[in-house]
C-alpha positions, 0 to 999 in steps of 0.5 A: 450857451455857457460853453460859448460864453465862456470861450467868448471870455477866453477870447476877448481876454486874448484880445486885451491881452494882445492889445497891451502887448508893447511894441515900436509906435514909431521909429527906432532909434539905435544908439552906437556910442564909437565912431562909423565903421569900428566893431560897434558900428558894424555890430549894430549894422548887421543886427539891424539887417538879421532884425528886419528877417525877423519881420519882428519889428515894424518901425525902421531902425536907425543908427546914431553913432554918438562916439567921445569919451570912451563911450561915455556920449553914447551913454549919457545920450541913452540914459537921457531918453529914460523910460522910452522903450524907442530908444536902444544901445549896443552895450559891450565891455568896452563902455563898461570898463570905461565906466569904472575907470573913468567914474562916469556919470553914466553907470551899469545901473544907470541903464537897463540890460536887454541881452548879450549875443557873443563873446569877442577877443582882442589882437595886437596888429600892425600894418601889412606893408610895414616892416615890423614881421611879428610880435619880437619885431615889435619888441626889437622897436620899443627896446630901440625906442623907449616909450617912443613906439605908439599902439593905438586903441578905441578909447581911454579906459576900455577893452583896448586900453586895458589890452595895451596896459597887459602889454606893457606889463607883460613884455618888458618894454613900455609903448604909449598908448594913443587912444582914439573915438572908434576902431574905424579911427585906429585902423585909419590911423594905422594905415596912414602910418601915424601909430606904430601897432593898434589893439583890435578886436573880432567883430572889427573886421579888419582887412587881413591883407592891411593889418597884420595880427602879431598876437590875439588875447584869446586863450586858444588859437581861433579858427579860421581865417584867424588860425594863423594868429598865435596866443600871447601863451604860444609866444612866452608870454603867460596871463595875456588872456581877455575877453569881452562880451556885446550885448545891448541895453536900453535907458532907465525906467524902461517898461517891462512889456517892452524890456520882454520885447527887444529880448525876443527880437534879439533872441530871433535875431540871434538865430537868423542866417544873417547873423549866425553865418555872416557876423559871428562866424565870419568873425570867429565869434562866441555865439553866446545869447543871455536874456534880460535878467541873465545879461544882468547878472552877468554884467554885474559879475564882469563890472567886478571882474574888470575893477580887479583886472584894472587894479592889477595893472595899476590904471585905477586904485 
């Protein structure tokens, strides 16, 4: 009798257990703070798509791209739904180089880290059907042209704009930077010919056959289809070397039970074939999964990294 008891207790104490268990009570919401079609936006997209092979999640998920200020919008509309656990972010280092350079109003701790999925890498591009042949080329025309050749990039104070200042700093010519709402925008703007070159990153997905890479900040060369890109290092050109993170984060205040949630759902997500073959290795993508608390962590030693990286090229004091 006591045996039965006592496994009634163990019981009802798993039941209670389950039943404050955190998860989706209604639909949710999937923040993108670029415009549709950049790195950002197809990021979210495909995670949706590897989330639903989980059966993990049982509410849908919706995308809201909320593009402007450098990823800025995105943030404040994030931080606005504090404590809601519906609410969710892509979170890469884009929008936190943004936040040191820019001071916005939207901080790291301002938001909560969820986890990060892959490390991403950047090139400098032009269009296929120019005439601009490799990264000499590109050189050739800015000597030609003082400050008149354009490079476009997603946002002021990013990834990409940080990119083209190494440029500047690094190849003995100046150019000037255009910075747009997404890397949908740049490419855009690229192929109808109103910017000469344009920083681009892995998780874009930009057609090979329209965009030719001259150069990517990557230390080593990538694998395939990328293998044919040669390094800044490969080219003369020391120190050009940047990486990036994509994670995701959540508002402020959000709960613990559901913080624990979405960093198993990524996890999952993160091991599905969806994602593993059809996003990060058709990008040439780190696979690289940090939880909620290693993300933390990690975000704080890049915010300082980025703040040294930017005070080097002289865009913050």
């Amino acid at each position: 009798m006591v045996g039965k008891t006592a496994l009634c207790g163990v019981l009802c104490l798993a039941l209670v257990g389950g039943a404050h268990a955190w998860e989706p009570q209604r639909n949710v919401e999937f923040v993108v703070p670029y415009s549709a079609g950049g790195g950002s936006d197809i990021n979210a997209r495909m995670l949706v798509e590897a989330i639903r092979e989980t059966d993990m999640v049982n509410r849908n998920i919706l995308i809201n791209n909320r593009p402007g200020g450098s990823g800025a919008v995105g943030n404040s509309y994030t931080f606005s739904k504090r404590g809601d656990g519906h609410t969710i972010t892509t979170f890469n280092g884009g929008q936190m180089m943004s936040m040191v350079v820019n001071d916005a109003s939207v901080q790291l701790d301002d938001l909560t880290p969820l986890a990060t999925l892959s490390l991403d890498t950047l090139f400098v591009g032009v269009r296929a059907e120019g005439d601009i042949e490799d990264l000499a080329g590109l050189i050739e025309r800015a000597e030609q042209d003082p400050g008149g050749v354009t490079v476009g990039g997603a946002g002021r104070g990013g990834e990409d704009h940080l990119a083209f200042a190494m440029l500047n700093d690094n190849l003995g010519v100046e150019f000037q930077y255009v910075p747009f709402d997404g890397t949908g925008d740049v490419t855009s703007a690229l192929l109808g010919g109103h910017i000469d070159a344009a920083i681009f990153k892995l998780g874009s997905r930009v057609d090979q056959s329209m965009v030719r890479f001259l150069a990517t900040y990557s230390e080593d060369r990538l694998d395939a289809p990328f293998d044919e890109v040669p390094t800044f290092d490969e080219l003369g050109y020391e120190g050009l070397e940047l990486m990036i993170f994509r994670g995701y984060a959540g508002p402020p205040d959000m709960p613990e039970e559901a913080v624990e949630f979405w960093e198993n759902v990524f996890r999952a997500a993160s091991e599905t074939d969806k994602w593993t073959q059809e996003y990060v290795e058709n990008n040439g993508l780190i696979p690289t999964f940090m939880g909620a608390e290693e993300s933390a962590e990690y975000y704080q030693r890049e915010q300082e990294r980025y703040r040294a990286m930017f005070q080097e090229a002289g865009m913050i004091d």
